[in-house]
C-alpha positions as CSV (number, residue, x, y, z in Angstrom):
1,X,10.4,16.6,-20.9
2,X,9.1,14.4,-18.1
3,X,12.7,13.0,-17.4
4,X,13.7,17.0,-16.7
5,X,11.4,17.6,-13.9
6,X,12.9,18.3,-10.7
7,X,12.7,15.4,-8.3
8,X,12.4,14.8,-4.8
9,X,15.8,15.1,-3.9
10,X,16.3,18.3,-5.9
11,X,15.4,20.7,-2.9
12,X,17.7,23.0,-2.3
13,X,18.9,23.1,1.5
14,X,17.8,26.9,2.2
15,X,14.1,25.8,1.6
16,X,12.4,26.6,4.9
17,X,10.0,23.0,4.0
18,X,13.7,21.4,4.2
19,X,14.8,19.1,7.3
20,X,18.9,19.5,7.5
21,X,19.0,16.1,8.9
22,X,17.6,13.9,6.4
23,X,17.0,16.7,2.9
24,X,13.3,15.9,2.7
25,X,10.6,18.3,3.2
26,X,9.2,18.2,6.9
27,X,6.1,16.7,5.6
28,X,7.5,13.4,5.0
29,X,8.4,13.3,8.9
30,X,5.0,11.9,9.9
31,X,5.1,8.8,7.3
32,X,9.2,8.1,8.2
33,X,8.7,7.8,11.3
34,X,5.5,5.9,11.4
35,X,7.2,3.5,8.7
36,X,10.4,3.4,10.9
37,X,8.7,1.5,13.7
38,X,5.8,-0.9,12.1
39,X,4.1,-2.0,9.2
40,X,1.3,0.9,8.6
41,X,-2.2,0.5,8.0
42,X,-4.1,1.8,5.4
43,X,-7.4,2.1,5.0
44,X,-10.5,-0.4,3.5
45,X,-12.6,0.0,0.3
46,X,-14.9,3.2,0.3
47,X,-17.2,2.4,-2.5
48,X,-18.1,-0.6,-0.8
49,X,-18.9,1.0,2.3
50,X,-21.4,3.7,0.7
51,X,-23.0,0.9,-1.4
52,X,-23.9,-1.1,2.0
53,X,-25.6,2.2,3.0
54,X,-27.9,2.0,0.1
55,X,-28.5,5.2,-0.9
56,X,-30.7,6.9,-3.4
57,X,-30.6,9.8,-5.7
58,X,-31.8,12.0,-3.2
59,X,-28.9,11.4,-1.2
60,X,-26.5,12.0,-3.9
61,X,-29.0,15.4,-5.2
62,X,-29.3,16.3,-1.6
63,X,-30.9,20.0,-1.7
64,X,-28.4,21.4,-3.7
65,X,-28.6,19.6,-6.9
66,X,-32.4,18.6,-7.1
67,X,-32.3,20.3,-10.5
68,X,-29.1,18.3,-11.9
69,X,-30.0,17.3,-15.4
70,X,-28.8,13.6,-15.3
71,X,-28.7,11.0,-12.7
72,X,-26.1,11.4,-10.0
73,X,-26.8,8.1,-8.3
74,X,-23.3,6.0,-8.3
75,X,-21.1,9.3,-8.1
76,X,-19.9,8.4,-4.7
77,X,-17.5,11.2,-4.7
78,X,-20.2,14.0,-4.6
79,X,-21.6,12.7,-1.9
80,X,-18.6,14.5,0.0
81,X,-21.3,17.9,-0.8
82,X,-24.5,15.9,-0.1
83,X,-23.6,13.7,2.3
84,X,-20.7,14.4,4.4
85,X,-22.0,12.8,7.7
86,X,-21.9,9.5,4.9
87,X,-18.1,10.0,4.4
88,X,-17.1,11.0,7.6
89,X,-18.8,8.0,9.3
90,X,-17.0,5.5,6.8
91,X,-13.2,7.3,7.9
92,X,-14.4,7.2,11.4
93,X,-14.9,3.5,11.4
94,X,-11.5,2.7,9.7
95,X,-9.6,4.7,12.0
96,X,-11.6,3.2,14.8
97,X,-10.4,-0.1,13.3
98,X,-6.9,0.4,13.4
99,X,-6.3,2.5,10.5
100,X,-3.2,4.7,9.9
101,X,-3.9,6.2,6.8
102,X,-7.5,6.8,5.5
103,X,-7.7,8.0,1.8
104,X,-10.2,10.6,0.9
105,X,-13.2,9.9,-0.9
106,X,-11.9,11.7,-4.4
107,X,-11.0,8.6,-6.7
108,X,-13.0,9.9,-9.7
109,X,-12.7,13.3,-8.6
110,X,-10.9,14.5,-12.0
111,X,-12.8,17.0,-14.3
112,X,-12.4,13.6,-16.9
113,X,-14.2,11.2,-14.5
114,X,-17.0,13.9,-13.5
115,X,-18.3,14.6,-16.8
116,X,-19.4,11.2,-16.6
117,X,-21.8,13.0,-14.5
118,X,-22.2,16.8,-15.9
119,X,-20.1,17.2,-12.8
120,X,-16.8,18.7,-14.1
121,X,-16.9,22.4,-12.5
122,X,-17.4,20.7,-9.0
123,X,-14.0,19.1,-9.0
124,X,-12.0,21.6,-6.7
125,X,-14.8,21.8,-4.1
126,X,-15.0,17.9,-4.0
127,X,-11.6,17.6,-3.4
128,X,-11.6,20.0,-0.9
129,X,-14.8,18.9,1.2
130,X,-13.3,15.6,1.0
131,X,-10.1,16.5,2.6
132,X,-11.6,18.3,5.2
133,X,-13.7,15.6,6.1
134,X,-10.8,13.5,6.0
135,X,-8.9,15.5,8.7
136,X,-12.0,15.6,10.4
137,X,-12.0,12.2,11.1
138,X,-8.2,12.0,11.8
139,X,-7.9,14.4,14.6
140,X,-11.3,12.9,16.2
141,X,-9.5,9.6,16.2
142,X,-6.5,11.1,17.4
143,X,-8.2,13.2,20.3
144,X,-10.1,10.3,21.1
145,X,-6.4,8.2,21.7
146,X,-3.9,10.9,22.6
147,X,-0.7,10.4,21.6
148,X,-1.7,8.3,18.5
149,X,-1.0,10.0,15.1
150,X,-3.5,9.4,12.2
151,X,-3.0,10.5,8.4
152,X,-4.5,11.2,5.3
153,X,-3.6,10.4,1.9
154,X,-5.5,12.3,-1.0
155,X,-6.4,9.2,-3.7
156,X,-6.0,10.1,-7.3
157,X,-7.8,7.3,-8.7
158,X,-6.6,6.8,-12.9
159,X,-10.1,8.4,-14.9
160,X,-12.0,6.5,-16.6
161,X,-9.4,7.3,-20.1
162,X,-7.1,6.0,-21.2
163,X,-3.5,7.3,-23.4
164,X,-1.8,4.0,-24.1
165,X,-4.8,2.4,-25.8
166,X,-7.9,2.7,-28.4
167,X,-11.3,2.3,-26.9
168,X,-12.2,1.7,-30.7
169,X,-11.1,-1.6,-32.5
170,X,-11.6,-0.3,-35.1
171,X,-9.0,2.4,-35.0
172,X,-6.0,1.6,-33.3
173,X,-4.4,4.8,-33.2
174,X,-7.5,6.8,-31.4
175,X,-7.4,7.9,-28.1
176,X,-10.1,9.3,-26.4
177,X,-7.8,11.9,-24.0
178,X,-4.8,13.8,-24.8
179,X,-1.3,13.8,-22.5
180,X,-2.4,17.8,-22.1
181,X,-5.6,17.0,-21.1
182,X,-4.9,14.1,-18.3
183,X,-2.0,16.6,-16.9
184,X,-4.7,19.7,-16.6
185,X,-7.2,17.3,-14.8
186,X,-4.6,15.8,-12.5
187,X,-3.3,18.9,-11.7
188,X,-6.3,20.7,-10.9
189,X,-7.2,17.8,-8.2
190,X,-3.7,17.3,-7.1
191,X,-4.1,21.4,-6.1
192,X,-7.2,21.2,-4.5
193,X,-6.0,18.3,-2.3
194,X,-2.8,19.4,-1.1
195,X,-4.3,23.0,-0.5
196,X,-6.8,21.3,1.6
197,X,-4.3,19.8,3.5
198,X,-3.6,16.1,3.0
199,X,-0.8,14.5,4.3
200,X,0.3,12.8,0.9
201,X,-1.0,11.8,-2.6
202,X,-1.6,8.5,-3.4
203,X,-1.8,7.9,-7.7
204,X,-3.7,4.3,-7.1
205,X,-5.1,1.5,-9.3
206,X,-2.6,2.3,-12.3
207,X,-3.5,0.4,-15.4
208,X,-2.0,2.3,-17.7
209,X,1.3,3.8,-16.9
210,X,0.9,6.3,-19.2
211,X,-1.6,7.8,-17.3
212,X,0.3,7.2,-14.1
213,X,3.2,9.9,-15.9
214,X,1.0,12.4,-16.3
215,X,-0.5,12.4,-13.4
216,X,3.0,12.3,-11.5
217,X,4.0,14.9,-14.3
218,X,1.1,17.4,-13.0
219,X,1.8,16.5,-9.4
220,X,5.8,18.0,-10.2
221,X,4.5,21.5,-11.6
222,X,2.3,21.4,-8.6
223,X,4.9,21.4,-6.4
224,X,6.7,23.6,-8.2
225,X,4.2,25.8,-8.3
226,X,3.7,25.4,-4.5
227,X,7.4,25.8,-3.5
228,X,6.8,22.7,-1.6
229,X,5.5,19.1,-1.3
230,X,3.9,16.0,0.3
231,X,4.6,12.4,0.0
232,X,3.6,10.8,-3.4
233,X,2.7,7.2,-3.0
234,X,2.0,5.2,-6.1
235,X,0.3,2.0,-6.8
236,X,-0.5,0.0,-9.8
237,X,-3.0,-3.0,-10.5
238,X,-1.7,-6.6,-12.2
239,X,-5.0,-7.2,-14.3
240,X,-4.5,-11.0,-13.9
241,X,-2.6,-13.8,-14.0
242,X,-0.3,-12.8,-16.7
243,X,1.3,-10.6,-14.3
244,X,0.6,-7.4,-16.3
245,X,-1.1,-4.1,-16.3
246,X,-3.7,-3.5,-18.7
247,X,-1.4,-1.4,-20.9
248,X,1.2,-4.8,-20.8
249,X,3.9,-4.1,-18.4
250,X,5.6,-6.5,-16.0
251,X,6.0,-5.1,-12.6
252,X,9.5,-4.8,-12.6
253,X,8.7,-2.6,-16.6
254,X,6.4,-0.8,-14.4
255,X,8.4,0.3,-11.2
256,X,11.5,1.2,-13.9
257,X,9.4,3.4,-15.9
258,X,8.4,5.5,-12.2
259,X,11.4,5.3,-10.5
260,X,12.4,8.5,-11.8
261,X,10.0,10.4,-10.0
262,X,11.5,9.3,-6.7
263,X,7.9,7.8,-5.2
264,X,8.0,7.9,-1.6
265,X,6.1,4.3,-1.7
266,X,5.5,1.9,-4.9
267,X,2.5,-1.1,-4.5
268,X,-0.4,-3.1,-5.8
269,X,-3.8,-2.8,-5.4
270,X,-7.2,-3.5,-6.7
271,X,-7.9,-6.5,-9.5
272,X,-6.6,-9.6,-7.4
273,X,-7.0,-10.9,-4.1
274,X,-4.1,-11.1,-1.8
275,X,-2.7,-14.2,-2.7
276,X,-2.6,-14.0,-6.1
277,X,-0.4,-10.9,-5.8
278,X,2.2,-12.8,-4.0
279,X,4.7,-13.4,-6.7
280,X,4.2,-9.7,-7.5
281,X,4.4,-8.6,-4.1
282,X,7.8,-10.7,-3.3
283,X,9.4,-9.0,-6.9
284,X,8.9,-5.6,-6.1
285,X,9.8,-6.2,-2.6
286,X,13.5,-7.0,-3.9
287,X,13.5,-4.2,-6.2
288,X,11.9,-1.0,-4.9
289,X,14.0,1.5,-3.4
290,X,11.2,2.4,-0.7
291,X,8.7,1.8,1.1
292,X,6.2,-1.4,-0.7
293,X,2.6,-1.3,0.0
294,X,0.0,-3.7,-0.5
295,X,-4.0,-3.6,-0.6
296,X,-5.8,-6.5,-3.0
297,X,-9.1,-7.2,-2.9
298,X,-11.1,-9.0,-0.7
299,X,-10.6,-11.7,-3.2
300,X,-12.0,-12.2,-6.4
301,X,-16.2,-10.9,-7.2
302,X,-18.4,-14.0,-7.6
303,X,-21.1,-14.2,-10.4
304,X,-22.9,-11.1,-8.6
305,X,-19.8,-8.6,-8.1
306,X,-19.6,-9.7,-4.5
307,X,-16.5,-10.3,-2.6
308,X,-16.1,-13.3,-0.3
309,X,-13.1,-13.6,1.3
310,X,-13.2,-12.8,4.8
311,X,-11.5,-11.3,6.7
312,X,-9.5,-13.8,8.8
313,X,-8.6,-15.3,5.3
314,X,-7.2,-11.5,4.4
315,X,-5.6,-11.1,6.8
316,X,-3.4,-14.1,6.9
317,X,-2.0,-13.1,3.4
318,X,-1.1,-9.9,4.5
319,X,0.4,-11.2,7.7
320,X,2.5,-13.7,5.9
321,X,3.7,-10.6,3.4
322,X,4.6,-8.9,6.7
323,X,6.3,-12.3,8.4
324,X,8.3,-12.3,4.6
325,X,9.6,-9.0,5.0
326,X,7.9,-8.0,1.7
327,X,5.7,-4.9,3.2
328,X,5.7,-1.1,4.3
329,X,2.3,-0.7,4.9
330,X,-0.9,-2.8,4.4
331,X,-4.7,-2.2,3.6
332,X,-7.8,-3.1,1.5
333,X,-9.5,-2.5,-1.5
334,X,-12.9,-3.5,-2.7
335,X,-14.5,-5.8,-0.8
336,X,-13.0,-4.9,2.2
337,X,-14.5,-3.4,5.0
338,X,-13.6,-1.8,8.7
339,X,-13.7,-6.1,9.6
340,X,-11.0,-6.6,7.5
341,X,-8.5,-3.9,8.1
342,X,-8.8,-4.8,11.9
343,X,-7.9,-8.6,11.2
344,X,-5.2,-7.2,9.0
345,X,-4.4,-4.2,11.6
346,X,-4.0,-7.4,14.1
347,X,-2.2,-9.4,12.3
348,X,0.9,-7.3,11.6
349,X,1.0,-6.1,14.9
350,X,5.0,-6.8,16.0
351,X,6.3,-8.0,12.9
352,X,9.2,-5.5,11.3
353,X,8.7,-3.5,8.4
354,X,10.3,-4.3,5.3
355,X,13.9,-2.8,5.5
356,X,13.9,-0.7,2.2
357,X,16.9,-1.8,-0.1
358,X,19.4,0.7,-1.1
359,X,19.0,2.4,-4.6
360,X,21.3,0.2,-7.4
361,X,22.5,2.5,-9.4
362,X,22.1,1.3,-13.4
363,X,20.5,2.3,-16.2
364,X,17.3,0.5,-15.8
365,X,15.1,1.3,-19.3
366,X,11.1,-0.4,-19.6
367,X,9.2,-1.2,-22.5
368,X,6.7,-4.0,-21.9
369,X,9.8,-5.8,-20.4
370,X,12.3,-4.2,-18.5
371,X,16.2,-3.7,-19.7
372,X,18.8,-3.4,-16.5
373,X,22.6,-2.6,-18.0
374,X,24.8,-2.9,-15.8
């Protein structure tokens, strides 16, 4: 059934979204032609910014939930109701560092995540306030430089469930979420971020890609739904050195099992540092039929979850990915802060973007492994 969805491409000319010239929606414009002259910039970590602020649960209650029956403390995305001037402030300083793209402050905004939190009926209004607050900070940084074109991406972070695996040793064939049940929650915050007006969707930090289906399964009846689209942007994590996801796949099993779907940009992100992603980076660069982003860590969390690297040592990595040819568009994740995306915002300043290979057409099948006939 997934396989049958209507892709990208599928359009039909007489679609008023439609551009004539290059049969993609008028949304994408923004991000092909931004792509089309540079390497972009995406944003820095957002959790690590709110945890320098040290806030309390007061600032996550704020007025409106001093009555909440369990803590709140640590659900950084409700703090787009509580604490807006919080959020804003962290896009600002992004953007003001050379950001292109700032991703909105949803990444556990599912109704599967917030029940973590007794949270689950607030999910549309999160994702709304956070857009909002999101665009607020783009066209501020845009007004404030005219002529300069900021964007935001909505992040669809992967819950905290998983479909590929058993969180009981016990009993391997348990899973504690159904297919159903990941589509509802991804659609319900893929609709409440594209009504609120982001730029594109970015399905981030993929360790499972059976999770990553659904939620690029929900994001299709959305747009159908819609009668148009955004950009979708995806982006997996290689758990370690094995070169794997947490549900086992290589990256090339990983980018055959989403190709499908037509992403208008495949990455990594999250898990390793920069360096350590290089051999994954370099693959998918030769592979991918768009644009490749990349956002590691600012390295690896000592004993105390705290990462060191800084971020002249960030962003020579990224700047060497860039020199390689291997990269679209560049950013952090945790660990990495406004100081980091403007080391890394400087250092691919004038190097080309990664000329996106041409689609090869054969029958390209993944398990664990992939299987290319042809």
């Amino acid at each position: 059934m997934f396989l049958a969805k209507r892709l990208p491409l599928c359009f039909a000319p007489r679609d008023p979204s439609m551009s004539a010239a290059t049969n993609e929606p008028e949304s994408f414009a923004p991000f092909r032609s931004l792509l089309a002259s540079r390497v972009a910039v995406l944003d820095g970590a957002m959790g690590t910014m709110i945890q320098a602020r040290g806030l309390e649960e007061a600032d996550f209650r704020g007025s409106r939930f001093g009555d909440h029956p369990c803590d709140l403390k640590g659900d950084n995305d409700l703090l787009c109701l509580t604490r807006p001037d919080v959020v804003g402030e962290i896009h600002a300083a992004y953007l003001a560092a050379g950001a292109d793209i700032v991703e909105t402050n949803t990444f556990n905004s599912t109704s599967i995540s917030q029940a973590d939190y007794r949270a689950s009926g607030l999910v549309a209004e999160i994702n709304t306030a956070a857009a909002a607050i999101a665009l607020r900070a783009a066209r501020a940084a845009e007004a404030a430089s005219p002529g300069r074109r900021c964007l935001v991406a909505g992040a669809i972070g992967p819950t905290s469930r998983t479909l590929s695996l058993s969180p009981d040793v016990n009993r391997p064939d348990f899973r504690a979420v159904t297919w159903d049940e990941l589509v509802a929650a991804y659609g319900e915050q893929a609709r409440a971020l594209v009504e609120g007006g982001v730029d594109a969707l970015l399905v981030e930090t993929i360790f499972d890609t059976l999770n990553a289906k659904a939620a690029l399964f929900a994001i299709e009846d959305l747009f159908d739904a819609l009668g148009r689209r955004v950009p979708v942007m995806v982006s997996v994590t290689i758990t370690d050195a094995s070169g794997r996801t947490l549900s086992g796949q290589t990256i090339e099993a990983f980018y055959a099992s989403i190709a499908h779907t037509r992403p208008f940009s495949v990455g990594i992100n999250c898990a390793l540092g920069g360096r350590a992603m290089r051999p994954y980076v370099e693959e998918l660069a030769k592979i991918a039929a768009c644009p490749v982003t990349c956002f590691p860590n600012a390295g690896l969390p000592n004993a105390f979850g705290e990462y060191e690297e800084s971020p002249a040592a960030m962003a020579s990595v990224l700047g060497e990915y860039a020199a390689n040819g291997w990269v679209n568009m560049v950013g952090g994740c945790c660990g990495s802060t406004p100081a980091h995306i403007a080391a890394i915002a400087a250092a691919v300043r004038g190097k080309a973007p990664r000329a996106v290979p041409a689609e090869a057409h054969r029958l390209r099948l993944s398990g664990l492994e992939p299987l290319i006939i042809g």
